[in-house]
N, C-alpha and C positions, 0 to 999 in steps of 0.2 A: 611840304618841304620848306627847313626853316631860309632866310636870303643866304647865309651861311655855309648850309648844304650847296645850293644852288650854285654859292661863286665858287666852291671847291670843285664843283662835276666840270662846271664852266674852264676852271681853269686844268683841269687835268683833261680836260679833250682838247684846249688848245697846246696845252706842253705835248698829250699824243701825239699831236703832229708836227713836232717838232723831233722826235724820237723817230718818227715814222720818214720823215725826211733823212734821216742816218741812217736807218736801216736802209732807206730806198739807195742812200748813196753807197752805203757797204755792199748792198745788190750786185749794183752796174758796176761798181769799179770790181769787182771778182770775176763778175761774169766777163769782163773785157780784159782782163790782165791775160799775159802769155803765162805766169806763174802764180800762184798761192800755195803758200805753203799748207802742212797736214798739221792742224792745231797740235795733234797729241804727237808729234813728232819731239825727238829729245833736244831742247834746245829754242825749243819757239813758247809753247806756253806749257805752264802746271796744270796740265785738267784735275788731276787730280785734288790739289789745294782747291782750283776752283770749284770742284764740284762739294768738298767742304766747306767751302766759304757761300754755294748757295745756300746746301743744308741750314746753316749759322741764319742766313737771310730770312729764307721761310720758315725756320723757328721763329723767328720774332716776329714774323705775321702773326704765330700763335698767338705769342703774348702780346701782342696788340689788339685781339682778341677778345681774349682772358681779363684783359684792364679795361675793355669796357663793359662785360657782364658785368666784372667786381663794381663799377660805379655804377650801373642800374642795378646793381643790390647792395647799393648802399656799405659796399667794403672799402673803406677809404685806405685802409692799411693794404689791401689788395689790389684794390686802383694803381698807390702808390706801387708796388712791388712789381709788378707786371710792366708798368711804364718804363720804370727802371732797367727791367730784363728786357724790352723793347729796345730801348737805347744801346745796352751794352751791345746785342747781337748786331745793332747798326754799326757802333764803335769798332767790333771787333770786325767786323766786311771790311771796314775802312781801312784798317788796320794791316788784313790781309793783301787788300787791293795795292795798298804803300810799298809791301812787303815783296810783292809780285813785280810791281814795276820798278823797284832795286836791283830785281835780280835780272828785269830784263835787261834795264838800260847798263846795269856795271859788270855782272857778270858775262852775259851775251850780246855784249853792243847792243842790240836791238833798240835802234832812240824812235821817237817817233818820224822820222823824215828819210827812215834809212828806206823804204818803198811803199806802195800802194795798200800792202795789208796793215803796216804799222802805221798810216796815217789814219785809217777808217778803224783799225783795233783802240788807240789811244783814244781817238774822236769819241767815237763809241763809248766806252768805259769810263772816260773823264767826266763827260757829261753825265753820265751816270749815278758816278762816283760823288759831282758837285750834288745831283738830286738827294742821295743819302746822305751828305753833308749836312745839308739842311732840313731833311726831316729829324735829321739827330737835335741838330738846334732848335726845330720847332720842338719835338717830340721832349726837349730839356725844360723848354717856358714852361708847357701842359704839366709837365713833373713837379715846377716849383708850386706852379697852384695847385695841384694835385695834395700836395702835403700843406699845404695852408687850406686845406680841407673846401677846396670852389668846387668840385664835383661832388655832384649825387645822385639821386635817381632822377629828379627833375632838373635835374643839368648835367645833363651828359653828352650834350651838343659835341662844343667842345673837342671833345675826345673819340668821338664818330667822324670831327672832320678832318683831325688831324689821322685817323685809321682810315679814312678814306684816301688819302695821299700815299698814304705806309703802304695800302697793298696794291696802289697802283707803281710805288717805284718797287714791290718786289714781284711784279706781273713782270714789268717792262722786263729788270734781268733773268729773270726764268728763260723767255725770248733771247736776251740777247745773248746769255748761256749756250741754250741750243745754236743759235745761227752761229755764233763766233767762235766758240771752243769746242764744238762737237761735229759741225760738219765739216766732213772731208772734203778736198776738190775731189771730180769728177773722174778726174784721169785716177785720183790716189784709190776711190773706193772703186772701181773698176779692176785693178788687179789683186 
C-alpha cells in the first residue's frame, strides 16, 4: 500500500465518522419527534428525481471505474473520457441537488429551520453535497493531468485514490437515499 493509499483509507474512516455522527443524529432526532413526515408524500421531497439523481451517481462510479482500467491499459484518450463522464455525472447530482432545494425552499416553504426533519434533511444532503463538490474538483485536477498524458500503467496511483473517495461519497448517498427518502415513519408504513 502506497502512503497515498494509506492517507485516503485514513481519511475516509475518519470523514465515516463524521457522516455516521448525522446519520446517528438524523436517528434520534426521528425517533423522538412527535411527527415526520412520509418522504414520498406530495410536497416534501421528489423521490422520484432522487432516485434518478442516484442512478446519475452510480453510473459515474461506473466510469470511475472504466478510467482506471483505461490507464492500467495504457488508454490515455480513455483515461481522459471516462474521467470526464465521472465529473459530468457528479456535476449533474449537484445540479439536481440545487434544483431540488429550489423547489423546496421557493415553491414549498420548506427552509431548513422550518422543523426537525428539515434541519437533519439539509444537514444531511449539504454535507453530502459539499463531499461531491469536491470530488468534482478533485476528480477536475486528476482530468487536467490526465490529458497532459501523467497517467499510465505504472502510475495509476493517482487515479485509484481519487476512485477510492468517488465510491466512498457514492456508498455514503446510497445510505443516505435509503434512510432519508425511502423510509416511511412507523405510524405512515403501518396503515
Amino acid at each position: 500500500m502506497t502512503p497515498g493509499k494509506f492517507a485516503m483509507w485514513a481519511f475516509i474512516a475518519s470523514d465515516g465518522m463524521g457522516f455516521a455522527g448525522l446519520f446517528a443524529a438524523y436517528a434520534a432526532t426521528r425517533a423522538h419527534s412527535e411527527w415526520w413526515p412520509n418522504p414520498g408524500a406530495h410536497g416534501v421531497l421528489n423521490v422520484d428525481l432522487t432516485a434518478l439523481n442516484t442512478f446519475i451517481l452510480i453510473c459515474s462510479s461506473v466510469t470511475m471505474v472504466f478510467a482506471l482500467k483505461a490507464c492500467r491499459e495504457n488508454d490515455r484518450g480513455g483515461t481522459s473520457k471516462w474521467l470526464l463522464a465521472t465529473i459530468l455525472g457528479g456535476s449533474c447530482f449537484l445540479g439536481v441537488q440545487v434544483f431540488e432545494y429550489h423547489q423546496l425552499i421557493t415553491v414549498h416553504g420548506i427552509k431548513p429551520w422550518t422543523d426537525p426533519f428539515t434541519q437533519t434533511f439539509y444537514s444531511l444532503t449539504c454535507y453530502h453535497g459539499m463531499h461531491v463538490l469536491s470530488g468534482v474538483v478533485y476528480l477536475s485536477c486528476i482530468f487536467v493531468n490526465s490529458l497532459r498524458g501523467k497517467y499510465h500503467a505504472g502510475n495509476s496511483m493517482p487515479i485509484e485514490i481519487v476512485g477510492l473517495f468517488w465510491h466512498f461519497v457514492d456508498l455514503v448517498w446510497i445510505l443516505l437515499f435509503t434512510f432519508v427518502y425511502l423510509f416511511e415513519p412507523l405510524e405512515a408504513a403501518a396503515h
